[in-house]
C-alpha positions in Angstrom: 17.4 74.5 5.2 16.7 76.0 8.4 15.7 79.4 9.3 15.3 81.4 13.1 14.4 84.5 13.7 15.6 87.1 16.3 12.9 89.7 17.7 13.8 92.7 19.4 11.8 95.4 20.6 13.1 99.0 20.7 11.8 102.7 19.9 10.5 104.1 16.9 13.9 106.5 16.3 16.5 103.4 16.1 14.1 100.6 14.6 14.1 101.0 11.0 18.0 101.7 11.0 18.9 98.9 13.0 16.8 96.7 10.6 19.3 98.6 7.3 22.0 97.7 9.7 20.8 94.1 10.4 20.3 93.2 6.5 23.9 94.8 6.3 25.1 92.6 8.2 23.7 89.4 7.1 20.0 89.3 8.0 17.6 87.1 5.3 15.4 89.7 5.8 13.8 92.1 8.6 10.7 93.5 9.2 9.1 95.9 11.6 5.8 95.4 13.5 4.1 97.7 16.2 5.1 95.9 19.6 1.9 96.9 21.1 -0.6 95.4 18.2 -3.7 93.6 19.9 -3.5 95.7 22.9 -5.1 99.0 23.9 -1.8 100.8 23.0 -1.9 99.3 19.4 -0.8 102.5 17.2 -2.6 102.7 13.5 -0.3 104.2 11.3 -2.0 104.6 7.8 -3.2 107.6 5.7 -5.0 108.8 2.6 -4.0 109.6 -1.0 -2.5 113.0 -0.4 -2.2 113.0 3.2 0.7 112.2 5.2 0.5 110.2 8.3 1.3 111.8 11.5 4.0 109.4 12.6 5.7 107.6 10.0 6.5 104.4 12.4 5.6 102.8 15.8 6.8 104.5 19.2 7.5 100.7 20.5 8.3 98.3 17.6 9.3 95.0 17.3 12.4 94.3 15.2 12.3 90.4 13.1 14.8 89.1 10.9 15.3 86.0 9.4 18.6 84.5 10.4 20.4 81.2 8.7 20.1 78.2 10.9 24.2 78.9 11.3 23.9 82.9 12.0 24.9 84.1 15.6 21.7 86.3 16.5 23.8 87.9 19.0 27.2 88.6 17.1 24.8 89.9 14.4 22.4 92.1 16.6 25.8 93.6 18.3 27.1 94.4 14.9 24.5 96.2 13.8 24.1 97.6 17.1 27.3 99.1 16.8 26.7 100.3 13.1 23.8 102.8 14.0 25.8 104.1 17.1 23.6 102.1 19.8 25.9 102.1 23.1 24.1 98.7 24.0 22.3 96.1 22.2 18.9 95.3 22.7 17.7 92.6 24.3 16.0 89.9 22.0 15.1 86.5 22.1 15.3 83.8 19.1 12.6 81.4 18.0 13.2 78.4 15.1 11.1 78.6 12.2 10.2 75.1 10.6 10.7 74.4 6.9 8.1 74.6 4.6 6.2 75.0 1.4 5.7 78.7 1.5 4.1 79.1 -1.6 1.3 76.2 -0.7 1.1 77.9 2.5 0.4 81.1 1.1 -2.0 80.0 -1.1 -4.2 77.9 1.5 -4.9 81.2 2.9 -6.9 82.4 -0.2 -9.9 80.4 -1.3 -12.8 81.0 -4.1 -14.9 84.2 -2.8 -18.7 84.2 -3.6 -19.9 87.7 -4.0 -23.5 88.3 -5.2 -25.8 86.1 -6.4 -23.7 84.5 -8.9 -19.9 86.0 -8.4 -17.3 84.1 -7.7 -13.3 85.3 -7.2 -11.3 82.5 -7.6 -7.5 82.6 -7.2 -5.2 80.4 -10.2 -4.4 77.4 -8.5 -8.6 76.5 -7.3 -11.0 75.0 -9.5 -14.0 77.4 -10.0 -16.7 75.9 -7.5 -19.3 76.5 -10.2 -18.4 76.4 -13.9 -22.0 78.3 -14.9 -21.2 81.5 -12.3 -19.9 84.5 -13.2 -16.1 83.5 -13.0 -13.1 86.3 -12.0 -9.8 84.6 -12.0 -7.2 86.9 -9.6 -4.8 85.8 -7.3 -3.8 88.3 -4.6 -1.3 91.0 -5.3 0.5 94.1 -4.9 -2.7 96.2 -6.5 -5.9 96.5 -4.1 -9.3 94.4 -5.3 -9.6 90.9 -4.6 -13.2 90.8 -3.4 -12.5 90.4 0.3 -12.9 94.2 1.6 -16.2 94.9 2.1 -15.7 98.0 0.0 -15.0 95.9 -3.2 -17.8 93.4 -2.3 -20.0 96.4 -1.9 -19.2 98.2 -5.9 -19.5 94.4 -6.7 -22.7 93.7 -5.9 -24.0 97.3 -7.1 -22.0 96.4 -10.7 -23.9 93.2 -10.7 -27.1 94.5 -10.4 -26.9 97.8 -12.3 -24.6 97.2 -15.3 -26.6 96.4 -18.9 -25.2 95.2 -22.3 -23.7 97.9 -24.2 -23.2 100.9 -21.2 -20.0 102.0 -20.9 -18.4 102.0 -17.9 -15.4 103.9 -16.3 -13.9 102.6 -13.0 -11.6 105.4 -11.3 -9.2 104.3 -8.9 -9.4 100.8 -10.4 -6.6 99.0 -8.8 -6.3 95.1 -9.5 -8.6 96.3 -12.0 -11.7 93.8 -10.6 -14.3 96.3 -11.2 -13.3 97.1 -14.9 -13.0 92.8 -15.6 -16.3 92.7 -13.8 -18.1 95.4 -15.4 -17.0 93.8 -19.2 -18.0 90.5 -18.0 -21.9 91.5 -17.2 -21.8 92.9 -20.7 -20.4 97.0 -20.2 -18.8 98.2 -23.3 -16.3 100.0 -23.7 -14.7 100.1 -20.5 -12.1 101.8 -19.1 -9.7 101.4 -15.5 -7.8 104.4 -14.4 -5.3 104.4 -11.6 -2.5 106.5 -10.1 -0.5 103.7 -9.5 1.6 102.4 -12.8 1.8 98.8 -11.0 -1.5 98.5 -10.9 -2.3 99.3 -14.3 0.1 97.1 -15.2 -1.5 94.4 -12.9 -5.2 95.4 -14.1 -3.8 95.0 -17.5 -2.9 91.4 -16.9 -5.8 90.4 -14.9 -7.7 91.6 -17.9 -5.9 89.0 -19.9 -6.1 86.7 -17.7 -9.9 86.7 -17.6 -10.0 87.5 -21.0 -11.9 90.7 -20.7 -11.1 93.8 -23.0 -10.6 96.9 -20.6 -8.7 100.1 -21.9 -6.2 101.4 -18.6 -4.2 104.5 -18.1 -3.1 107.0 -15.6 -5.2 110.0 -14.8 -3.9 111.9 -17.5 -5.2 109.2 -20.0 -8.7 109.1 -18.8 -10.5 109.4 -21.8 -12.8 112.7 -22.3 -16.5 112.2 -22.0 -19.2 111.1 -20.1 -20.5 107.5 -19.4 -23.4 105.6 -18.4 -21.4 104.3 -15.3 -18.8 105.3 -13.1 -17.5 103.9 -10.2 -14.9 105.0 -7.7 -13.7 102.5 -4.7 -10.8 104.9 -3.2 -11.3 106.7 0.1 -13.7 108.9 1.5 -10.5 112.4 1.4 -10.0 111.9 -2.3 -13.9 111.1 -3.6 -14.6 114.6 -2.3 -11.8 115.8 -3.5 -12.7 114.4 -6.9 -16.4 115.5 -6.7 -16.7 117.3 -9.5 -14.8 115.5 -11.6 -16.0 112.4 -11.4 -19.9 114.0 -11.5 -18.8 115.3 -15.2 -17.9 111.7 -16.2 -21.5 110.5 -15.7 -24.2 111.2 -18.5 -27.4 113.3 -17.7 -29.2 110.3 -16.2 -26.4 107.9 -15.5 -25.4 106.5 -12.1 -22.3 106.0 -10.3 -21.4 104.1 -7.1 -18.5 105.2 -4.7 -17.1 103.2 -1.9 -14.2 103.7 0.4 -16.1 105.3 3.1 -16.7 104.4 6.5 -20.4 104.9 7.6 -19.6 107.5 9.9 -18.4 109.6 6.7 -21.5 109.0 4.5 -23.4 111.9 4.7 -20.4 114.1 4.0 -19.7 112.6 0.7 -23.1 112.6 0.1 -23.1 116.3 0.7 -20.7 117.1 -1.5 -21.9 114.7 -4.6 -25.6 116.1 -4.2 -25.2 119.3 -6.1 -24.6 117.0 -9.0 -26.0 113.8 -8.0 -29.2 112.6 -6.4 -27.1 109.9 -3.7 -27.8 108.2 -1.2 -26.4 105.1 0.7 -27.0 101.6 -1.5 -26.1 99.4 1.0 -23.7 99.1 4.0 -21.6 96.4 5.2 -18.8 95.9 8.0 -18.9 99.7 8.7 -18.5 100.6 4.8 -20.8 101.8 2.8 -21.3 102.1 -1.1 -22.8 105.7 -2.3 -25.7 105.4 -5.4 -26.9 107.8 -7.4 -28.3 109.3 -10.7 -26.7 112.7 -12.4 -29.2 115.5 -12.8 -29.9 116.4 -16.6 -27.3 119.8 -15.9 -24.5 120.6 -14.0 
């Protein structure tokens, strides 16, 4: 079967109901993009745990939907025009889309990652490049962590080098749960994966299986009480302050922890507010990220 797709570009007050309408109507599916993207007028719209963005969508977006090869774009575009109240459609324009295998397409995209000095993330459907590495089976996902961003590279790298047999580990914030898996494999026990986000503790939980790693998740309120020999927190640079103190109790007297999530430019900051707990500093920087080290001081 055949697909096309219209594309129409209007303002941010009329996009996101005219892409309801359009789906209404018939549409395969619609999304919204910013119109302006690659150009100086490109318009990040993003924010932290917490925080709400200022704008919730573009000022000049770009409507798509997938259309059946035997939809009328423009009987459809009028009809949902007309169903949010538009006096006139907008223009638009329609381009084919060729069959293909979306799921091999999808998956070309995402090859084995070498991280470290003996790492490797390797999605289901590759063959490990080397059998004898230290192998992390994930394919990507709704829950962050599959050891592209240079944040999870960074808390990678620091795990790698830092975790001994027997320490126990406790990874807040842990998403796809890659830390926690990681930590277990170089020998951390127990260990435990926190996470707002009920998907991805589900997620972490089967990534654990998958990889056949014992990791205990839960939400915040089942963080186990405590301290640990490691903790480490890959979120954003907003909540890790937030979270200072917190986090700081979870470490034993002469235990370390690694944050990342933070943009160069906010290191020192962090820093600031994880010193009167924690001798930090910056382990190592990549990309314009950095990953925070340090040791807890015998008291609080």
């Amino acid at each position: 079967m055949s697909y096309r797709e219209l594309i129409a570009e209007l303002d941010r007050e009329h996009a996101e109901a005219l892409s309801d309408a359009l789906l209404e109507v018939g549409a395969l599916s619609v999304s919204v993009e910013d119109a302006d993207a690659d150009t100086p007028d490109e318009q990040p719209l993003f924010g932290e745990p917490g925080l709400t963005p200022e704008q919730s969508a573009w000022k000049h977006s770009r409507v798509v939907a997938l259309l059946a090869e035997d939809a009328d774009p423009a009987v459809l575009l009028a009809a949902a025009s007309n169903e949010i109240g538009l006096a006139h459609a907008p223009t638009f324009s329609v381009r084919d889309v060729e069959e293909q295998d979306w799921v091999r397409l999808t998956q070309s995209q995402f090859d084995p990652i070498p991280i470290g000095e003996r790492i490797w993330v390797v999605p289901s459907w590759h063959a490990a490049p080397d059998p004898d590495a230290l192998i992390l089976e994930l394919d990507p996902g709704l829950a962050f962590g599959t050891g592209s961003h240079p944040t999870t590279r960074l808390c990678m790298e620091w795990l790698e080098q830092s975790v001994q047999t027997g320490q126990s580990v406790l990874d807040y914030g842990c998403g796809s749960g890659i830390l926690a898996i990681l930590a277990k494999k170089c020998g951390a026990n127990p260990v435990f994966g926190i996470d707002i986000d009920p998907q991805a503790v589900e997620s972490a939980r089967q990534n654990s299986e998958r990889n056949h790693a014992e990791v205990t998740y839960g939400l915040p309120a089942d963080c186990p009480a405590g301290e640990f020999d490691i903790v480490v927190a890959n979120i954003l640079s907003n909540p890790l302050k937030l979270m200072a103190s917190m986090l700081a109790a979870k470490v034993k007297p002469g235990g370390r922890i690694a944050l990342s999530g933070i943009l160069a430019r906010q290191a020192d900051e962090v820093a600031a507010v994880y010193a009167r707990w924690i001798d930090i500093g910056v382990w190592r920087e990549h990309e314009g990220w950095v990953c925070l080290a340090g040791i807890r001081r015998e008291s609080l």
